[in-house]
mmCIF file of the N, C-alpha and C atoms, coordinates in Angstrom:
data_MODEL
# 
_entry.id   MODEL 
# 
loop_
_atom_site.group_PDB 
_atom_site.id 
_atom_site.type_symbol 
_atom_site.label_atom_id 
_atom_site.label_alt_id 
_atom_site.label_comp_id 
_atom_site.label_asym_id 
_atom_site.label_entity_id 
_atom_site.label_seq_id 
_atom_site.pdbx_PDB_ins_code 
_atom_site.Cartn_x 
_atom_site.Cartn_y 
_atom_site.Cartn_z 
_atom_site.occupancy 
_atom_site.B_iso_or_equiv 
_atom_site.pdbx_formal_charge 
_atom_site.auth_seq_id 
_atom_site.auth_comp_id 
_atom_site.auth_asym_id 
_atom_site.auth_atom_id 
_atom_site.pdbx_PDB_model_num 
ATOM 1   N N  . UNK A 1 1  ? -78.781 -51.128 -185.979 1.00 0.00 ? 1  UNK A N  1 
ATOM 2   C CA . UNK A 1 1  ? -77.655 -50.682 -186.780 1.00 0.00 ? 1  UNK A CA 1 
ATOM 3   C C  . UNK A 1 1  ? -76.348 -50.797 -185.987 1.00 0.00 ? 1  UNK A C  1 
ATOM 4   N N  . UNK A 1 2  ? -76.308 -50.780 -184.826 1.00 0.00 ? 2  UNK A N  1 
ATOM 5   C CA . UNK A 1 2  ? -74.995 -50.566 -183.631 1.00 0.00 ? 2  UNK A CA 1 
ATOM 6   C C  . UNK A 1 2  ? -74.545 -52.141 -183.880 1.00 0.00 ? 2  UNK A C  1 
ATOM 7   N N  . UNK A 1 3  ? -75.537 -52.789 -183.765 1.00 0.00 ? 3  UNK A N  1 
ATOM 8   C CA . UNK A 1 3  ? -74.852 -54.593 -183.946 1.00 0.00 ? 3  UNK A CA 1 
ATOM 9   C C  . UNK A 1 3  ? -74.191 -54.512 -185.275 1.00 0.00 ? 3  UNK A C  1 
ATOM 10  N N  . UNK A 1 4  ? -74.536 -54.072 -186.479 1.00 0.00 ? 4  UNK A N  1 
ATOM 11  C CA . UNK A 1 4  ? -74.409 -54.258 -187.912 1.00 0.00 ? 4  UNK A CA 1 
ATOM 12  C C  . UNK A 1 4  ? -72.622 -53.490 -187.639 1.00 0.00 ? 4  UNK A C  1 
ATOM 13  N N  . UNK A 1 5  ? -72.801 -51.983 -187.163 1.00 0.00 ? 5  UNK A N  1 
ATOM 14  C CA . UNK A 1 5  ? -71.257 -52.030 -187.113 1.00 0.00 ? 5  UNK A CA 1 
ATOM 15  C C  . UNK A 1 5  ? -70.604 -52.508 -185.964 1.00 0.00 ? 5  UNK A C  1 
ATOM 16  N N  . UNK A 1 6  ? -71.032 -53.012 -184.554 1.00 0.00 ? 6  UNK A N  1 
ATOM 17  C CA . UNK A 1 6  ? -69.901 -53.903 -183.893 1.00 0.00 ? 6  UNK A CA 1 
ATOM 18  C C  . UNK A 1 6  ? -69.647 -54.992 -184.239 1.00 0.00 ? 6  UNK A C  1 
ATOM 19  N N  . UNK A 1 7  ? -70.513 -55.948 -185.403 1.00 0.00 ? 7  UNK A N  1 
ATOM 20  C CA . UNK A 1 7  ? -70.287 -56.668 -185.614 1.00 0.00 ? 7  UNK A CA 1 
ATOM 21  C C  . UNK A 1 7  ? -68.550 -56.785 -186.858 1.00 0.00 ? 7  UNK A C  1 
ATOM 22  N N  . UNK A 1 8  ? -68.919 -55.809 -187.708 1.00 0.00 ? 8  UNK A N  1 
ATOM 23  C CA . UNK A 1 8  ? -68.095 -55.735 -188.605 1.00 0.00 ? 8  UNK A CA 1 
ATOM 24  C C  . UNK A 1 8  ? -66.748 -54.753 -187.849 1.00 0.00 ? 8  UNK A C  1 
ATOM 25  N N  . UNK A 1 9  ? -67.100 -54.068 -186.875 1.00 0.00 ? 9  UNK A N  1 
ATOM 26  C CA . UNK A 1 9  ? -65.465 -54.005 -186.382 1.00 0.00 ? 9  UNK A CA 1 
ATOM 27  C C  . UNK A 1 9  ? -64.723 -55.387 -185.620 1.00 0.00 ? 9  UNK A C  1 
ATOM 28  N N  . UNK A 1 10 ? -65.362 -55.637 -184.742 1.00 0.00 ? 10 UNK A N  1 
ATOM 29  C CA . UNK A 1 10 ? -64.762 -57.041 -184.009 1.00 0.00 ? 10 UNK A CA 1 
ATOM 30  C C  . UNK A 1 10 ? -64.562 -57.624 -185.177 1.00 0.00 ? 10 UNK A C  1 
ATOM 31  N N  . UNK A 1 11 ? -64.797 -58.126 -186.476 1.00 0.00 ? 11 UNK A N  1 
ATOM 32  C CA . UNK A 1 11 ? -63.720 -59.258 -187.560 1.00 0.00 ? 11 UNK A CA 1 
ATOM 33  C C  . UNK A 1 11 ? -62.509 -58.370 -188.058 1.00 0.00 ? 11 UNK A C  1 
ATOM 34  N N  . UNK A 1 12 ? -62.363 -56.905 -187.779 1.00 0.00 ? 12 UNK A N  1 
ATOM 35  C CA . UNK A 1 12 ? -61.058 -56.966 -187.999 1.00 0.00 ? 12 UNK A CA 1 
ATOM 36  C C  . UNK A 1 12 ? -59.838 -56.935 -187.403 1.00 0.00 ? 12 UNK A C  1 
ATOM 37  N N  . UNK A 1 13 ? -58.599 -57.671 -187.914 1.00 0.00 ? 13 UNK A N  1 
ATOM 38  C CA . UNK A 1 13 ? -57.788 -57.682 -186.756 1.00 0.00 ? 13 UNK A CA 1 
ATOM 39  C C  . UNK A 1 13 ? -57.379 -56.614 -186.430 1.00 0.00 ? 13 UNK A C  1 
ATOM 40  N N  . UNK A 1 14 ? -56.953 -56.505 -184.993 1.00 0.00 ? 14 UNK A N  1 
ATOM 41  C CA . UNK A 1 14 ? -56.153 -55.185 -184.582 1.00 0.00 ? 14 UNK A CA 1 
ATOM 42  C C  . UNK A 1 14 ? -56.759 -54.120 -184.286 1.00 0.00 ? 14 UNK A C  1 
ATOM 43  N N  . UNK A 1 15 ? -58.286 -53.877 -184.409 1.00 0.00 ? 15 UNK A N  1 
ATOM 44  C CA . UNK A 1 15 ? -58.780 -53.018 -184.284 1.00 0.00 ? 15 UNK A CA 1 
ATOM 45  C C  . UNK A 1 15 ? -58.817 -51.988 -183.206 1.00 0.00 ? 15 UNK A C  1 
ATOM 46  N N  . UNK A 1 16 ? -58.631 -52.974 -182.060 1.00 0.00 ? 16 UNK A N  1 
ATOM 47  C CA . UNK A 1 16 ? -58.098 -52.721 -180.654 1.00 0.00 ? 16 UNK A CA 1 
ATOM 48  C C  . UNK A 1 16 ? -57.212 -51.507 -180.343 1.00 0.00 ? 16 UNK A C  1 
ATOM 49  N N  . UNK A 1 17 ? -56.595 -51.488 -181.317 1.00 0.00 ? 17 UNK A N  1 
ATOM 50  C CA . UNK A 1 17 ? -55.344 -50.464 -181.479 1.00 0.00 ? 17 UNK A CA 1 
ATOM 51  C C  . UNK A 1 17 ? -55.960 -48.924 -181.527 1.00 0.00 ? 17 UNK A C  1 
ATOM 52  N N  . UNK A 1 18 ? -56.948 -48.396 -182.531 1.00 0.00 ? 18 UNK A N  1 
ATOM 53  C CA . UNK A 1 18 ? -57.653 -47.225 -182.599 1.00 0.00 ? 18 UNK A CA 1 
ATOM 54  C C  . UNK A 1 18 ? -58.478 -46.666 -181.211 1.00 0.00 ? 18 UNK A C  1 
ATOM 55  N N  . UNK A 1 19 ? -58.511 -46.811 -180.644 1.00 0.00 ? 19 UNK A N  1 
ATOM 56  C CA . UNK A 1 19 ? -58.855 -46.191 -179.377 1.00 0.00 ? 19 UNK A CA 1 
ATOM 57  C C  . UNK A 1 19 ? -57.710 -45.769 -178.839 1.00 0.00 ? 19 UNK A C  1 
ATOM 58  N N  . UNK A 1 20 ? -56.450 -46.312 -178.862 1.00 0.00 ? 20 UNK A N  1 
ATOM 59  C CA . UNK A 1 20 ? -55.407 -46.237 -178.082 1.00 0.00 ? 20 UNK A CA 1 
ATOM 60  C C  . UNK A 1 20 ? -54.606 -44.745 -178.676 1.00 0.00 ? 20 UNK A C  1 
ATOM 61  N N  . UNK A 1 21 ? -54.327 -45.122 -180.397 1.00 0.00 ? 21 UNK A N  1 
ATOM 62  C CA . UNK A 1 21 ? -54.057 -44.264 -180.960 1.00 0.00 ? 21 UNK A CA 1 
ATOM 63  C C  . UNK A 1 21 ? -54.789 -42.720 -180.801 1.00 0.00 ? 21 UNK A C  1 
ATOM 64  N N  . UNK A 1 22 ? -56.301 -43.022 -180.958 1.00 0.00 ? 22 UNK A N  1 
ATOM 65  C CA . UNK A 1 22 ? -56.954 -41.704 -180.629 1.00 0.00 ? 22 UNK A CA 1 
ATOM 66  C C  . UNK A 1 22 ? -56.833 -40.510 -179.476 1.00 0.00 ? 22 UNK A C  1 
ATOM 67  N N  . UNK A 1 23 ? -56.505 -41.795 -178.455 1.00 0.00 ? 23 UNK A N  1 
ATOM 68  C CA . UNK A 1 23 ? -56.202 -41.446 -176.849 1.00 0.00 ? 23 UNK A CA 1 
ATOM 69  C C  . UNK A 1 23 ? -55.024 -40.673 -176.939 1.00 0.00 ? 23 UNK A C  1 
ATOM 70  N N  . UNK A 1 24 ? -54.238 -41.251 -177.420 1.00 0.00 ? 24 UNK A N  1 
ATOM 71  C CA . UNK A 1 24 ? -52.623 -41.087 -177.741 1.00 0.00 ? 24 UNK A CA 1 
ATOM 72  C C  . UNK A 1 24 ? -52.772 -39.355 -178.684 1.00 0.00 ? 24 UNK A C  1 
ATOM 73  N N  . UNK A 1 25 ? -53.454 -39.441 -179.316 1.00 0.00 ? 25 UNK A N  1 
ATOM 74  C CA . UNK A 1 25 ? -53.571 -38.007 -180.360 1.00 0.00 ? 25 UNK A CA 1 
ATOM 75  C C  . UNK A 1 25 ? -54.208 -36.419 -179.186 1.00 0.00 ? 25 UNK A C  1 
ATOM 76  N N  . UNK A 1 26 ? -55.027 -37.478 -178.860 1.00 0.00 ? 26 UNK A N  1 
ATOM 77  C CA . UNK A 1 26 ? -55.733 -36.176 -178.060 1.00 0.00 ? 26 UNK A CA 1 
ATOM 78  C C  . UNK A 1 26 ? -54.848 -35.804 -177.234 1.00 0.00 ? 26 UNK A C  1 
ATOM 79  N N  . UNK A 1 27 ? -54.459 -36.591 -176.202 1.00 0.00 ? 27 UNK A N  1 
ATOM 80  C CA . UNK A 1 27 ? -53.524 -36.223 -174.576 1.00 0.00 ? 27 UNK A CA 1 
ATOM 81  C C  . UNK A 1 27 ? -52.485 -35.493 -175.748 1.00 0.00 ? 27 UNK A C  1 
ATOM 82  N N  . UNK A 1 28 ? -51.667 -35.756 -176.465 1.00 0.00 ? 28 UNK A N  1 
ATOM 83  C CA . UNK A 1 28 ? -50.864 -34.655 -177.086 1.00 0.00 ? 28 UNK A CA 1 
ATOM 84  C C  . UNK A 1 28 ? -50.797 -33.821 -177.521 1.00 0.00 ? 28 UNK A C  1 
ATOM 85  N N  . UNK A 1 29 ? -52.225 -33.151 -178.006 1.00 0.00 ? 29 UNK A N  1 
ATOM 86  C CA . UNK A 1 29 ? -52.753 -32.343 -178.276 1.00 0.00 ? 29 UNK A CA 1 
ATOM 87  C C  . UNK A 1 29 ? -53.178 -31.322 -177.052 1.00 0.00 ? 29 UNK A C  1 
ATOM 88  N N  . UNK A 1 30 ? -53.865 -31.828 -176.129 1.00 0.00 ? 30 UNK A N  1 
ATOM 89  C CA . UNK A 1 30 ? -54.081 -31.519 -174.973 1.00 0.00 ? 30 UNK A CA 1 
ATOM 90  C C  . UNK A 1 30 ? -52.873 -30.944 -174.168 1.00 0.00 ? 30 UNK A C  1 
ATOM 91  N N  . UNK A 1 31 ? -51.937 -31.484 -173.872 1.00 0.00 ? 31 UNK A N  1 
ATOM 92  C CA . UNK A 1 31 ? -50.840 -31.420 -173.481 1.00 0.00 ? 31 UNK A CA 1 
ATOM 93  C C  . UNK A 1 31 ? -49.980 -29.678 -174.229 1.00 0.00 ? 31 UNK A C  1 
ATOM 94  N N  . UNK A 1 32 ? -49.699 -30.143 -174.970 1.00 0.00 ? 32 UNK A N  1 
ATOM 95  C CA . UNK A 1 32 ? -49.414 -29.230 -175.856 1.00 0.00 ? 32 UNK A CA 1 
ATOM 96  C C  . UNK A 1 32 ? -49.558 -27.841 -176.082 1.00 0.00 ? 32 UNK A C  1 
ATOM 97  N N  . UNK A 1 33 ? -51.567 -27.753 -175.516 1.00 0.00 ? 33 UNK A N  1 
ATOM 98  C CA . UNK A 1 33 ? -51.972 -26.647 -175.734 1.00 0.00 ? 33 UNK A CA 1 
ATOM 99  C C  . UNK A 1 33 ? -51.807 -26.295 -174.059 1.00 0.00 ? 33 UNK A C  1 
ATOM 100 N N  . UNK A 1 34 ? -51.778 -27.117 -173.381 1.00 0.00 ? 34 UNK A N  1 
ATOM 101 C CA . UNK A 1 34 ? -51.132 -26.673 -171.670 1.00 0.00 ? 34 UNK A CA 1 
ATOM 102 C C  . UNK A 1 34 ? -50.188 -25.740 -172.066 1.00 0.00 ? 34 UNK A C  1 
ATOM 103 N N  . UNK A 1 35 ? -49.008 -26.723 -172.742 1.00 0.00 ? 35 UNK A N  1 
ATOM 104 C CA . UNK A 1 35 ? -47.870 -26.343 -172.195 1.00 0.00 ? 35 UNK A CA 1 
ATOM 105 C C  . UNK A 1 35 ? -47.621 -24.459 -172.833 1.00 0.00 ? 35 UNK A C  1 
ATOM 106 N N  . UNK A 1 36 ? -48.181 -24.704 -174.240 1.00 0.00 ? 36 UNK A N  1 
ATOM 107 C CA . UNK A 1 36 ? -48.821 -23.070 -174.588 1.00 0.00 ? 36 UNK A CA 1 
ATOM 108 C C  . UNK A 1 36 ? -48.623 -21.769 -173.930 1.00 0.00 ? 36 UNK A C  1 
ATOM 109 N N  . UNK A 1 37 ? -49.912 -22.001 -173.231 1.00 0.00 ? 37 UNK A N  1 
ATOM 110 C CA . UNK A 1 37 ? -50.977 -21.567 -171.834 1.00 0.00 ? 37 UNK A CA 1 
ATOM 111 C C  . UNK A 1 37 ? -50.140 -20.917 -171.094 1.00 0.00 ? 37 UNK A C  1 
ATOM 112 N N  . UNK A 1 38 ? -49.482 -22.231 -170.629 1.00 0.00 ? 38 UNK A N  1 
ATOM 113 C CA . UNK A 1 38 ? -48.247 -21.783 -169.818 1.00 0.00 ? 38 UNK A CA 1 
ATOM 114 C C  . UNK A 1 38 ? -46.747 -20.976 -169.707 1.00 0.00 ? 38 UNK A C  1 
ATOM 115 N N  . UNK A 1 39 ? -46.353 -21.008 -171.423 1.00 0.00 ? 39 UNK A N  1 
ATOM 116 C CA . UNK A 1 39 ? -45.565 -20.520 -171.364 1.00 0.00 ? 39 UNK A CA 1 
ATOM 117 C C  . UNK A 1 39 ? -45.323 -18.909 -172.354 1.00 0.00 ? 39 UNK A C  1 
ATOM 118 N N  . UNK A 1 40 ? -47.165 -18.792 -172.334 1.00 0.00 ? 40 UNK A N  1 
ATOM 119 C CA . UNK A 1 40 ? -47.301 -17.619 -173.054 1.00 0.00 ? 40 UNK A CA 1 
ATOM 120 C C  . UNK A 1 40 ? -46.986 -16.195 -172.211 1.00 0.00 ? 40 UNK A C  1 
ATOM 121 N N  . UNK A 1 41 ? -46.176 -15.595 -172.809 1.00 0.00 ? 41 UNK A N  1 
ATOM 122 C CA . UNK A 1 41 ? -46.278 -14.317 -172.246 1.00 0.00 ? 41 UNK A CA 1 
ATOM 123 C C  . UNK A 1 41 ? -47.558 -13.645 -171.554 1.00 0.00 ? 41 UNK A C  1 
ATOM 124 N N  . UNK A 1 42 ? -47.112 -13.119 -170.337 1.00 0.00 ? 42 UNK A N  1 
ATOM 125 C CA . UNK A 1 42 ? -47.968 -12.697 -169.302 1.00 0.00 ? 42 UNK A CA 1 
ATOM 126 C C  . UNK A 1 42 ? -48.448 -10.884 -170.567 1.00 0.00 ? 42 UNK A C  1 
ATOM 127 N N  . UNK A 1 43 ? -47.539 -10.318 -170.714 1.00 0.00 ? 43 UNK A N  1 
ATOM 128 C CA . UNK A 1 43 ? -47.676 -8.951  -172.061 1.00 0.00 ? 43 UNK A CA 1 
ATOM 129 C C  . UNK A 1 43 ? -48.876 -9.046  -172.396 1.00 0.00 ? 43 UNK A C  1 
ATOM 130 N N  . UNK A 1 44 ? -48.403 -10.110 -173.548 1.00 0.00 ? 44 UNK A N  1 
ATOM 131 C CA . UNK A 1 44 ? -49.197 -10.864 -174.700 1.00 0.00 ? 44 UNK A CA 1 
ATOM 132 C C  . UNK A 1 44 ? -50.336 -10.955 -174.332 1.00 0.00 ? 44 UNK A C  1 
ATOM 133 N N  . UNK A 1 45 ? -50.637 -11.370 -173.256 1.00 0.00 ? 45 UNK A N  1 
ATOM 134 C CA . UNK A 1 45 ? -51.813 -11.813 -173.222 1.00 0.00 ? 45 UNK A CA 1 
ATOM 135 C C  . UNK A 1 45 ? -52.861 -10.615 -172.351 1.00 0.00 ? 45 UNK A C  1 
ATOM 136 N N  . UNK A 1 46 ? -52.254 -10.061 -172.256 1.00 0.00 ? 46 UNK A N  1 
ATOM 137 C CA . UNK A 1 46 ? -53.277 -9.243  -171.329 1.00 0.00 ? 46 UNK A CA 1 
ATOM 138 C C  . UNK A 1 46 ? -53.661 -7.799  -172.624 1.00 0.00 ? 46 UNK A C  1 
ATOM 139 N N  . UNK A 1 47 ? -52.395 -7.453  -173.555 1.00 0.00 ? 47 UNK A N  1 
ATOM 140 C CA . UNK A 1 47 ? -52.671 -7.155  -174.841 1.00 0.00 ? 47 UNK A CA 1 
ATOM 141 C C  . UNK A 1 47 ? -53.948 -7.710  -175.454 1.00 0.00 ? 47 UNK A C  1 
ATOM 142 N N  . UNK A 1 48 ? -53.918 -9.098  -175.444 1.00 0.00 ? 48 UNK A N  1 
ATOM 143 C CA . UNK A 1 48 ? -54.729 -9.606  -176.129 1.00 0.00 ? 48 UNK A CA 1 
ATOM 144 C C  . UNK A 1 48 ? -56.454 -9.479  -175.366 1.00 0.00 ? 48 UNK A C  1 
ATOM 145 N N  . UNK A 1 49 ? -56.069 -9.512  -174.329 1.00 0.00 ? 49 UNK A N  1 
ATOM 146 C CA . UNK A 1 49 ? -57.728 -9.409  -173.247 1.00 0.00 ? 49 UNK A CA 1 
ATOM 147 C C  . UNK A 1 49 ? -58.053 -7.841  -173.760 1.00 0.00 ? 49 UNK A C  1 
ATOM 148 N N  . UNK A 1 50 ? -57.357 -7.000  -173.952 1.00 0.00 ? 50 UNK A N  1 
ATOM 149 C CA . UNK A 1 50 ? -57.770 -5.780  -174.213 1.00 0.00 ? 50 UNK A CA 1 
ATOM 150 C C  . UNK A 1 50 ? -57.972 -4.743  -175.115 1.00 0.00 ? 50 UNK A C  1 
ATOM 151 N N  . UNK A 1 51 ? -57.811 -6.137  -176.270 1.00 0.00 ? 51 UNK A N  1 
ATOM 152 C CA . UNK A 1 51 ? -58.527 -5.767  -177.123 1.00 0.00 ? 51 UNK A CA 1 
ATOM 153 C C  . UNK A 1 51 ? -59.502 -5.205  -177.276 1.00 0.00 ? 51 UNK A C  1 
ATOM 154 N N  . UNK A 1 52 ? -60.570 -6.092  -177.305 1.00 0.00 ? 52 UNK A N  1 
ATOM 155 C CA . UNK A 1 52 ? -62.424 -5.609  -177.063 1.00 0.00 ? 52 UNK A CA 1 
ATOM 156 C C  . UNK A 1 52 ? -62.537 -4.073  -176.615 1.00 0.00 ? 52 UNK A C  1 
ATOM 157 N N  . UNK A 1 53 ? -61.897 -3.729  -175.773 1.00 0.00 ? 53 UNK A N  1 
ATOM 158 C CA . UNK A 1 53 ? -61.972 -2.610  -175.010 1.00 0.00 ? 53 UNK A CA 1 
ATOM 159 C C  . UNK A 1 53 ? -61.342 -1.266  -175.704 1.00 0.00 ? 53 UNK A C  1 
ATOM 160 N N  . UNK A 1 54 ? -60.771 -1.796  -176.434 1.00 0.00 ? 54 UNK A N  1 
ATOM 161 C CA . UNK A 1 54 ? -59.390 -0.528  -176.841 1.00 0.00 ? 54 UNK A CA 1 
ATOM 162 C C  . UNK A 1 54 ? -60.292 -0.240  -177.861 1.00 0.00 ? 54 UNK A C  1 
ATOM 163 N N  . UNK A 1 55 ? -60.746 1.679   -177.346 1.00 0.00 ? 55 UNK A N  1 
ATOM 164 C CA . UNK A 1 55 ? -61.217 2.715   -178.290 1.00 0.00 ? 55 UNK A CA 1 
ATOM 165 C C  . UNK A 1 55 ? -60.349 2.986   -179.665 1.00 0.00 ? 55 UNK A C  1 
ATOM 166 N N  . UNK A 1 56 ? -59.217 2.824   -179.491 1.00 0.00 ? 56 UNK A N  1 
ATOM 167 C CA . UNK A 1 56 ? -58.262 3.686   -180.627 1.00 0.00 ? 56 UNK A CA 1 
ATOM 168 C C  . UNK A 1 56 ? -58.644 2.366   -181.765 1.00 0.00 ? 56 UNK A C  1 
ATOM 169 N N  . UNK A 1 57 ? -58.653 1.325   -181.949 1.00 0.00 ? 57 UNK A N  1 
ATOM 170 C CA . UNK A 1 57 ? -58.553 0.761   -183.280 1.00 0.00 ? 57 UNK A CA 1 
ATOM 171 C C  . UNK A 1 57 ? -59.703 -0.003  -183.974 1.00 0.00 ? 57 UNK A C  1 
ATOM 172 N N  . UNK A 1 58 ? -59.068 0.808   -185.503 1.00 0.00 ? 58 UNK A N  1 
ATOM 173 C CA . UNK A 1 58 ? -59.744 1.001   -186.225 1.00 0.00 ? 58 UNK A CA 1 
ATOM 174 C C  . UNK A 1 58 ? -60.528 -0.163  -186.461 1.00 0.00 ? 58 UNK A C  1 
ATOM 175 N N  . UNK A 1 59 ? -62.085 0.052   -187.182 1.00 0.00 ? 59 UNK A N  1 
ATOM 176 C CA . UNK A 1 59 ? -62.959 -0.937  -187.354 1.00 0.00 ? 59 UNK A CA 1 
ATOM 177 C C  . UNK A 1 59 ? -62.443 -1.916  -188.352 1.00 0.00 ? 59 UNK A C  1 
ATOM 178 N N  . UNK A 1 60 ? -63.111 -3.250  -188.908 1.00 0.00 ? 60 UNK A N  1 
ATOM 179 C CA . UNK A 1 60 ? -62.035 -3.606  -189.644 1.00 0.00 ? 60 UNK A CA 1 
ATOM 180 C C  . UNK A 1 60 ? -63.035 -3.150  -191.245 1.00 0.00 ? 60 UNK A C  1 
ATOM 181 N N  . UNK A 1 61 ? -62.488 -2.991  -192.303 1.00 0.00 ? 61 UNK A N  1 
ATOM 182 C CA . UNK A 1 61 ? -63.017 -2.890  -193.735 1.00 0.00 ? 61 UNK A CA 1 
ATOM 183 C C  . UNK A 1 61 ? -63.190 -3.864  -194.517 1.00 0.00 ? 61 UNK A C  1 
ATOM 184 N N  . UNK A 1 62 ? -64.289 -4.040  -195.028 1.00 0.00 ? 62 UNK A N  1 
ATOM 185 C CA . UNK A 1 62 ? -64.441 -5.165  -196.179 1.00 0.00 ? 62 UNK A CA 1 
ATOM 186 C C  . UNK A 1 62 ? -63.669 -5.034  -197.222 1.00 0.00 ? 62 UNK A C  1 
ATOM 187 N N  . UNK A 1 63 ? -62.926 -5.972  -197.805 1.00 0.00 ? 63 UNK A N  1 
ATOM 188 C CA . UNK A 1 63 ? -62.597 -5.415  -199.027 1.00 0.00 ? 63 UNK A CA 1 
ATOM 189 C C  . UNK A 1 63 ? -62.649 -6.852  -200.123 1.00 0.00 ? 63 UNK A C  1 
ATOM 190 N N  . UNK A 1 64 ? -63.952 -6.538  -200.389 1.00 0.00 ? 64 UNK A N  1 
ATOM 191 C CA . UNK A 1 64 ? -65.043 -7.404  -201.193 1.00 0.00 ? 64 UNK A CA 1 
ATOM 192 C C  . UNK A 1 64 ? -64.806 -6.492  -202.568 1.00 0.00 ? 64 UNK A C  1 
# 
């Protein structure tokens, strides 16, 4: 089956290009969520680690 589709990608032109593009999507994506990371509040985030832990709040309710 792997021949059946390399065969039918190699006849089209340009195809070459989609790897590049993909590459191109991810690293910016990637990137992106660095730059995030990095420029998230030190607060924020330690708020956020302590969650799990924090007795005071409330469970959450269904409201089905």
């Amino acid at each position: 089956m792997l021949k059946f589709i390399k065969h039918n990608m190699e006849t089209i032109d340009g195809v070459s290009i989609y790897p590049i593009i993909s590459f191109l999507i991810f690293f910016t994506i990637f990137m992106l969520a660095i730059v995030y990371v990095i420029r998230k509040d030190r607060k924020s985030v330690e708020e956020i680690s302590l969650l799990p832990l924090n007795d005071n709040a409330k469970p959450h309710e269904k409201t089905e």
